[in-house]
C-alpha positions as CSV (number, residue, x, y, z in Angstrom):
1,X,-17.7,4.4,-15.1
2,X,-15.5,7.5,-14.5
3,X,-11.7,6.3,-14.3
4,X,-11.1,6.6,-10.9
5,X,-14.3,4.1,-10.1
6,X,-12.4,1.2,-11.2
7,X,-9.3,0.1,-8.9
8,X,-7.0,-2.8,-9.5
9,X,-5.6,-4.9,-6.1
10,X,-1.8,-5.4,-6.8
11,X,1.0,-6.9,-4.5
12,X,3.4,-4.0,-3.7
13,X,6.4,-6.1,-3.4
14,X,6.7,-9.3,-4.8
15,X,5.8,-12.9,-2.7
16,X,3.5,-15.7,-2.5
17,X,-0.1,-15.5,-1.8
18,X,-1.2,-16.8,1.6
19,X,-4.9,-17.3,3.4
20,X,-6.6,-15.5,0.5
21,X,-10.2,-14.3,1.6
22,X,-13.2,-16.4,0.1
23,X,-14.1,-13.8,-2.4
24,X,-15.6,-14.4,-5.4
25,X,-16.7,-12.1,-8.7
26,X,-19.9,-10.0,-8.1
27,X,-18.7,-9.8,-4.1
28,X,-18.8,-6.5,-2.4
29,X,-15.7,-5.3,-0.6
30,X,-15.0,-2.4,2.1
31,X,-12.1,-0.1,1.4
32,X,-9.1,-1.2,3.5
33,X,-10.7,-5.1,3.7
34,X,-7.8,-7.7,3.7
35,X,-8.0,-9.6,0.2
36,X,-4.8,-11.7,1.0
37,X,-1.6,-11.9,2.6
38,X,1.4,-11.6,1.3
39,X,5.0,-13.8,2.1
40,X,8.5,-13.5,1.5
41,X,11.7,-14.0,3.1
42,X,12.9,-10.4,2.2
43,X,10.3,-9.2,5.1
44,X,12.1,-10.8,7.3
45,X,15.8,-9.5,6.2
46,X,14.6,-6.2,5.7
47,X,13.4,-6.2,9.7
48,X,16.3,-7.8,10.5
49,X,18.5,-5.1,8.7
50,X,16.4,-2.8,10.5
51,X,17.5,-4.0,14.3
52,X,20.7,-4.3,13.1
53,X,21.5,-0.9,11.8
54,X,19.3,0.4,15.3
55,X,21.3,-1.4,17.4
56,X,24.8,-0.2,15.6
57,X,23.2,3.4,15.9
58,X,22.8,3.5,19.6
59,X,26.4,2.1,19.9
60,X,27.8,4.8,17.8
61,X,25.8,7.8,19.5
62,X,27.0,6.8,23.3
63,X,30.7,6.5,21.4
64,X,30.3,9.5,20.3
65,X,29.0,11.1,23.3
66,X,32.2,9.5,24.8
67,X,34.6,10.4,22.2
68,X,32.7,14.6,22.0
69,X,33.2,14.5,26.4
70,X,37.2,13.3,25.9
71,X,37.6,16.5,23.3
72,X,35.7,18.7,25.8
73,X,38.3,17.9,28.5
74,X,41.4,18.0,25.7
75,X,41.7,14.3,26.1
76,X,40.7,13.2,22.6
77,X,40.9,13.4,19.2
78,X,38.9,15.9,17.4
79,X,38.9,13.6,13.8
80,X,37.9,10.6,16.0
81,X,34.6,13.2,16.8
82,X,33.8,13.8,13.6
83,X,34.5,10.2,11.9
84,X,31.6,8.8,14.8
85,X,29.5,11.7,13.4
86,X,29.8,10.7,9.9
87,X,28.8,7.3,10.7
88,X,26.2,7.9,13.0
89,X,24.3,10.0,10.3
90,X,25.2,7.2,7.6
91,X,23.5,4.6,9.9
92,X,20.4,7.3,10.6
93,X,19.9,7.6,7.2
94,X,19.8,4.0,6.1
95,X,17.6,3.0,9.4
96,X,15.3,5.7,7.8
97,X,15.4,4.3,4.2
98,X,14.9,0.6,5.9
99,X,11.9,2.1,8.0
100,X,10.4,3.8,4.8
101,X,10.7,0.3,3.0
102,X,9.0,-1.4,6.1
103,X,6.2,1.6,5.8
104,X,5.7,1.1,2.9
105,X,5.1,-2.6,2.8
106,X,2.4,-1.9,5.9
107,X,5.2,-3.3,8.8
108,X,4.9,-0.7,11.6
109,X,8.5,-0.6,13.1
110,X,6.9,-0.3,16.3
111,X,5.7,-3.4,16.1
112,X,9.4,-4.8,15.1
113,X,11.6,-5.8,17.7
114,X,13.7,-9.2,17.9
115,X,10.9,-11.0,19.6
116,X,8.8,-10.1,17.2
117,X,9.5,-10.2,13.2
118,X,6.4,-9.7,10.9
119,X,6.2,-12.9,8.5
120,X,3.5,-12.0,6.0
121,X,2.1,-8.2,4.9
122,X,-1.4,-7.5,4.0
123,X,-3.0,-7.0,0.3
124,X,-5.9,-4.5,1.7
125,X,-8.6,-3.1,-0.9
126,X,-7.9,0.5,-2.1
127,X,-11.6,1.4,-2.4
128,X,-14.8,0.5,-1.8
129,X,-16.7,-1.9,-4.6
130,X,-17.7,-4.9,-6.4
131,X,-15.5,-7.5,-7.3
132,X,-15.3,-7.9,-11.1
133,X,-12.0,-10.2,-11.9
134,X,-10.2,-12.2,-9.6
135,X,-6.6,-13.5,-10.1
136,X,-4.8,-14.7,-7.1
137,X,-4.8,-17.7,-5.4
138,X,-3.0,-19.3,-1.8
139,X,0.7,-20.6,-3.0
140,X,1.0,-18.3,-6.0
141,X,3.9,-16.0,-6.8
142,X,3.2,-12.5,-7.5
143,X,5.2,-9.5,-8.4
144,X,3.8,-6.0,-7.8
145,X,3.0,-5.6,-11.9
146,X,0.7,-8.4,-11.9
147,X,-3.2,-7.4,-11.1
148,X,-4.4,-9.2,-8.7
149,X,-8.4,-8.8,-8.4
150,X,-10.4,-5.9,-9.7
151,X,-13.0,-3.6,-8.4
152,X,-15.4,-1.5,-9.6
153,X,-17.0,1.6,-7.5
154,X,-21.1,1.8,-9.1
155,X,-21.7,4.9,-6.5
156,X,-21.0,7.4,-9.9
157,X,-21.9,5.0,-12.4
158,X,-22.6,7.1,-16.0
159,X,-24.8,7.2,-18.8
160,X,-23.4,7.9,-22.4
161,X,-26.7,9.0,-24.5
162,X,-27.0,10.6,-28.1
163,X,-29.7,13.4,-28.0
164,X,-31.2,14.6,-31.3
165,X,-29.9,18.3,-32.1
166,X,-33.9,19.5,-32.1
167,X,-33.9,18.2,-28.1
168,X,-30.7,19.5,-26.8
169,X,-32.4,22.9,-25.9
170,X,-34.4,20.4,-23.4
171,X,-31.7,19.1,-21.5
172,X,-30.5,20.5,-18.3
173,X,-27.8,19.4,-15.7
174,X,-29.8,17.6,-12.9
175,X,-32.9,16.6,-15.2
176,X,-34.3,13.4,-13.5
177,X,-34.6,10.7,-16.9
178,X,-36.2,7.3,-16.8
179,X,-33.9,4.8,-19.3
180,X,-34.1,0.9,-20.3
181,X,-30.9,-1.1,-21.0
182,X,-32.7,-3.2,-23.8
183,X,-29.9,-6.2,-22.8
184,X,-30.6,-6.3,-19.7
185,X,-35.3,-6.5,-20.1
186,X,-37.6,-3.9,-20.3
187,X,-37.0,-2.9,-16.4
188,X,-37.2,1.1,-16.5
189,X,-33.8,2.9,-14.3
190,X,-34.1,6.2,-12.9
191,X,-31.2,8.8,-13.4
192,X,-30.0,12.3,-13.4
């Protein structure tokens, strides 16, 4: 197999495994097919953080609205102005770093709001393929180093021959061949 036809299935944060799929080696997955899901508390303060800094952020801009229409009409303070500013792009930027964290883990922010915090993330399957290893089950811990399952593509599966210097003149790209795998019988496989 060319490298990128084998993929391994890894946590991207770390958790405990819940309502694994009842996969087994030799299955055949789709790309994006949930394998698992994946729990920890963190999800939850990381949304929470999320609300939080949202909800300070839309106090701060209508304050500084205020504060900007009090300096307009020489009734405010200038350094009050631009103290609001500095905060309001502090909280911006972390709501973006928090969002980004949430993206990443597959939580849509859309989808967040305080009726609605996302317990568990999905472990989908990067490609395509057939299972070969397996290494997860419901109620285990897993960190984002640890591989999970593994899965192999066979769409570009490859064929490592030795030709004899006298027959290399023979060989062309695309040349259909007819090979045995003498492991595997005397079944004849077709190739290119």
């Amino acid at each position: 197999l060319p490298p990128n036809a084998l993929t391994s299935v890894s946590a991207k944060a770390s958790g405990f495994i819940k309502n694994s799929n009842k996969y087994v080696e030799g299955s055949y997955v789709k790309k994006g097919a949930i394998m698992a899901y994946l729990e920890n508390p963190e999800f939850i303060q990381h949304q929470q953080e999320y609300l939080e800094v949202a909800a300070e952020l839309v106090f701060d801009k209508q304050e500084l609205a205020r504060q900007k229409t009090l300096v307009v009409a020489n009734a405010g303070i200038e350094k009050n102005v631009q103290k609001l500013q500095a905060e309001v792009n502090q909280k911006t930027a972390t709501l973006k770093g928090i969002a980004a964290q949430l993206a990443y883990l597959g939580i849509d922010i859309t989808d967040v709001s305080t009726d609605n915090i996302i317990k568990k993330v999905p472990i989908y399957t990067p490609m395509g393929g057939y299972i070969t290893s397996i290494k997860m089950h419901n109620g285990m811990y897993v960190t984002p180093a640890l591989e999970l399952m593994e899965i192999v593509d066979e769409n570009h599966l490859h064929l490592e021959l030795d030709v004899f210097e006298k027959d290399i003149a023979k060989i062309e790209k695309g040349q259909r061949i007819s090979y045995t795998v003498p492991a595997l019988g005397t079944q004849v496989y077709e190739g290119e």
